[in-house]
N, C-alpha and C positions, 0 to 999 in steps of 0.2 A: 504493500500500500504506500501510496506517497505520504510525501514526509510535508508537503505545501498541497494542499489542492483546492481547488474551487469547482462548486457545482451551483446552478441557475435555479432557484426554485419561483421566480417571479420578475417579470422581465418588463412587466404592463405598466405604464405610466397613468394618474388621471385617475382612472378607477378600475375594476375590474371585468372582464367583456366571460361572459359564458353563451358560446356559440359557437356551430360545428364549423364555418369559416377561419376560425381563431385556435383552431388545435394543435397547428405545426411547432408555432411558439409560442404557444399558450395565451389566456389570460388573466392571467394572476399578476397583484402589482408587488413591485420592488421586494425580493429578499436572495439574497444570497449568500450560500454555506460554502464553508470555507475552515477546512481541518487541516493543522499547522501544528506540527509539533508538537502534536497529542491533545492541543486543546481544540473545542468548539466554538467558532467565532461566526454571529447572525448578522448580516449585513443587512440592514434596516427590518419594516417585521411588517411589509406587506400582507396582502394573502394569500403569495406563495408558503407564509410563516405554516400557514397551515397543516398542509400536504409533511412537510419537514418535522413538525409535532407528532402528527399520528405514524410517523415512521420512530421516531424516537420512542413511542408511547410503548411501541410494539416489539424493539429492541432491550426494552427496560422489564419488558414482561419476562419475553426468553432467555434472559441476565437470568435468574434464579426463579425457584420453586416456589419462594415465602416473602414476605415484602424486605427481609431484615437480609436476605443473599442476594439481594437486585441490587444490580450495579446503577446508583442515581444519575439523573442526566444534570450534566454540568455545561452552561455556555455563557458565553458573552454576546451581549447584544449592542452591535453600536447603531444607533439613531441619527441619518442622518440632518432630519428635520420632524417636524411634528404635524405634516398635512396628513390629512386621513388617509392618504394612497400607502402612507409608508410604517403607519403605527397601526392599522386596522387589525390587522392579524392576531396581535395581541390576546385580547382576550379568548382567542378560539386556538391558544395554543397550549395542548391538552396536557403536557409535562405541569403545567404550571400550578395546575391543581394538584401536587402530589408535595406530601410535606419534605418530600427527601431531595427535592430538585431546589437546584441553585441555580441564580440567575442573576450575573452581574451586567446590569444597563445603563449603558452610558452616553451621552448626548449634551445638546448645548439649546439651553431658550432664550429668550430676551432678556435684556439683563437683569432686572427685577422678579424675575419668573423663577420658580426649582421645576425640572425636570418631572422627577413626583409628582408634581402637584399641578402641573400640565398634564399629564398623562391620566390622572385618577379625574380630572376634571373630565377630560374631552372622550374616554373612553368607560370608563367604569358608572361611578354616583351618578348619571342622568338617563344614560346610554345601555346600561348594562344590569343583569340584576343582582351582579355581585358590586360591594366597593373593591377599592384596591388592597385593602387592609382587611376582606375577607379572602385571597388569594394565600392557597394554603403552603407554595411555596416558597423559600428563603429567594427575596429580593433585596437585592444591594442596585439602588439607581442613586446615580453621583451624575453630577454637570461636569462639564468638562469646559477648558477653552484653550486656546492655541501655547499656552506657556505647558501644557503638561504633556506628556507620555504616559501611555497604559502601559504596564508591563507582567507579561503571561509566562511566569516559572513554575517550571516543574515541581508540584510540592505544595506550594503556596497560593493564596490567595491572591486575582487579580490586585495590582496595586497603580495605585497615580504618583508619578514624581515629575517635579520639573523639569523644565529641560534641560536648565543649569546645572541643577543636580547630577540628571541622567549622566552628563557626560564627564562630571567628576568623582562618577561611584564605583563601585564593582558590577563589571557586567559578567553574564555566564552566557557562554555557548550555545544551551539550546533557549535562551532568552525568545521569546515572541514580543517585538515591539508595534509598537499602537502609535503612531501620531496624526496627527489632525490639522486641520487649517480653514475660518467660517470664511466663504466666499460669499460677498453680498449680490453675485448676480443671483439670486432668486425670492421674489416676494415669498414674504411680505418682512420675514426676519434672517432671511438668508440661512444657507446650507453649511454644514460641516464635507470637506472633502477627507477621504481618513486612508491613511497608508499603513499597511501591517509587513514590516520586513522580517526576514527569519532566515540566519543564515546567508547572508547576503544576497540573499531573493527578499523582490519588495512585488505588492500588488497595490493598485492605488484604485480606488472607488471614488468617483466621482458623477454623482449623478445629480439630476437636477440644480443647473448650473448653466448659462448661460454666456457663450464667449464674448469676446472681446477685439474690435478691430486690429488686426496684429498680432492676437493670441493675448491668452491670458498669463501675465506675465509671471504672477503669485503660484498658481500650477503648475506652469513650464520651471520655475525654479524648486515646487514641492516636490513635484512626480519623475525629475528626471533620471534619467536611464532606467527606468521600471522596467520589470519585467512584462508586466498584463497592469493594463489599462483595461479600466471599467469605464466608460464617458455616455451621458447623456446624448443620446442622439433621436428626439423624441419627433421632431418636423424633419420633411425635404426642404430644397432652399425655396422651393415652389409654394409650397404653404406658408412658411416663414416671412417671405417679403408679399404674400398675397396682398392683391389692391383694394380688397374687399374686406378680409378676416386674415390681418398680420399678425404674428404671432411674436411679432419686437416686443421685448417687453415682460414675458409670459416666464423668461427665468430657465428656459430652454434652448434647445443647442441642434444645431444641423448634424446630419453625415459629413459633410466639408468640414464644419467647425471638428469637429471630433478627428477628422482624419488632421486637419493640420495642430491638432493638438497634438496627438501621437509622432510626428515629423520633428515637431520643435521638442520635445521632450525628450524623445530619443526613445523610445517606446519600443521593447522588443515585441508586443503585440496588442492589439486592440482590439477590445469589442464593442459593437452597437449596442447601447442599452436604453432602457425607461421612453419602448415604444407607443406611439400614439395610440389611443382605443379605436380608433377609426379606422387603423390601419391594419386587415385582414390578414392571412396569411398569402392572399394572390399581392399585395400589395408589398408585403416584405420579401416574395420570394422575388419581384421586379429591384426590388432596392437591392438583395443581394446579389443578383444578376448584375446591377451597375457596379457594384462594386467588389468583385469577385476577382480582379488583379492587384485590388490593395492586400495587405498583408493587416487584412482586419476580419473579423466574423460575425454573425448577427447572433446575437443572445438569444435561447431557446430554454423552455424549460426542460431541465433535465441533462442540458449540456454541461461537458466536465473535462475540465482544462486541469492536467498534472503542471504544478510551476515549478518542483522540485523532486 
């Protein structure tokens, strides 16, 4: 089994499409798993979160005979942002009701806001018939912002240090590092973009994010020489600069933007991701037909990229 890997469990931007036109690459919005050095790391908690749960649910069963010989499900959840496309998933993720599951969540709100306390607002106490504080598993949810690092050691509890710190501590070899950077291109409170390196493999996630004339210059210096590139690529440029319903503005990113983000970054590979709900599977198999000589691929659910 690889030692970095990445697999697509939701790839839908917007909201979620259930329709027999949209099965190629699903509709499920924003998550994706990613097993690094023996930990479990959720890349935002769409409704692909789902499907991801009830495999866990069922892996935690066949762990042992009796609840006390099941091996508990342990992960990290980073949140990109807190629109409903990308925290839905949440409460329909079935591990979470079990007292023995741990779940360190972490994310970034405005600056007066806790994380908690956005979360139990927008999906739980109004929304939902549990509160967050009847969720029977161990939850650690911390904010985060551009001075810290997460860091995932063998052994230990995820932990936060600064950056300062990080780089005048002890570091270990199978270290899983976390860092982050909020880009303002996307209403209404702007995005976290988040890079997890391990071993001198890095994967950078950037979704919901939209470029910048020239390239974005704060990514092209975060993501550079990555190995996988995750990029927003939610419009064609044909929708994007439409004369009628332009989509400037919307915090979102072309196939072009993404590709010359992968160029100036130095990107050993690239994928299309947080595709339009509108956009079918005859619609993305034309998009990747256009661009089936870049050294780029379109996100699908279920796709699984070894990075180490």
């Amino acid at each position: 089994m690889s030692e970095f890997s990445v697999k697509f469990r939701g790839v839908r931007g917007s909201y979620p499409v259930a329709n027999k036109d949209f099965l190629e690459y699903g509709g499920n919005t924003s998550c994706v798993e990613v097993n690094v050095g023996g930990h479990l790391i959720i890349l935002d908690a769409g409704t692909g979160l789902i499907e991801l749960g009830n495999e866990l649910m069922t892996k935690y069963i066949q762990s042992g005979e009796t609840i006390t010989d099941r091996k508990p499900v342990e992960a990290t959840i980073l949140i990109s942002h807190i629109h409903q496309d990308h925290i839905i998933g949440i409460p329909f993720f079935k591990p979470m009701h079990l007292a023995s599951t741990k779940l360190n969540i972490f994310g970034g709100v405005a600056q007066d806001e806790k994380l908690e306390t956005e979360l139990s607002r927008l999906l739980f106490t109004k929304t939902f018939p549990l509160d967050l504080g009847d969720i029977a598993a161990e939850l650690n949810i911390k904010d985060l912002n551009e001075t810290n690092y997460i860091i995932l050691r063998k052994g230990e509890e995820p932990f936060i240090t600064r950056v300062y710190d990080f780089y005048s501590s002890e570091r270990h070899e199978d270290d899983v590092v976390i860092s982050s950077y909020k880009s303002f291109a996307h209403p209404q409170n702007g995005v976290y973009v988040y890079k997890i390196t391990y071993k001198g493999k890095s994967l950078v996630y950037a979704s919901d994010k939209e470029s910048y004339s020239g390239g974005d210059k704060k990514l092209i210096k975060f993501a550079r020489n990555c190995n996988l590139l995750i990029h927003d690529s939610q419009y064609t440029t044909e929708d994007y600069l439409s004369l009628y319903t332009p989509k400037q503005g919307f915090g979102h990113s072309t196939y072009e933007m993404a590709l010359e983000a992968k160029k100036q970054i130095n990107a050993e590979k690239l994928v299309f991701f947080h595709f339009d709900p509108a956009y079918d599977d005859k619609k993305l198999d034309e998009l990747n037909k256009s661009y089936s000589r870049e050294d780029a691929v379109m996100a699908k659910e279920g796709l699984e990229i070894d990075i180490l």
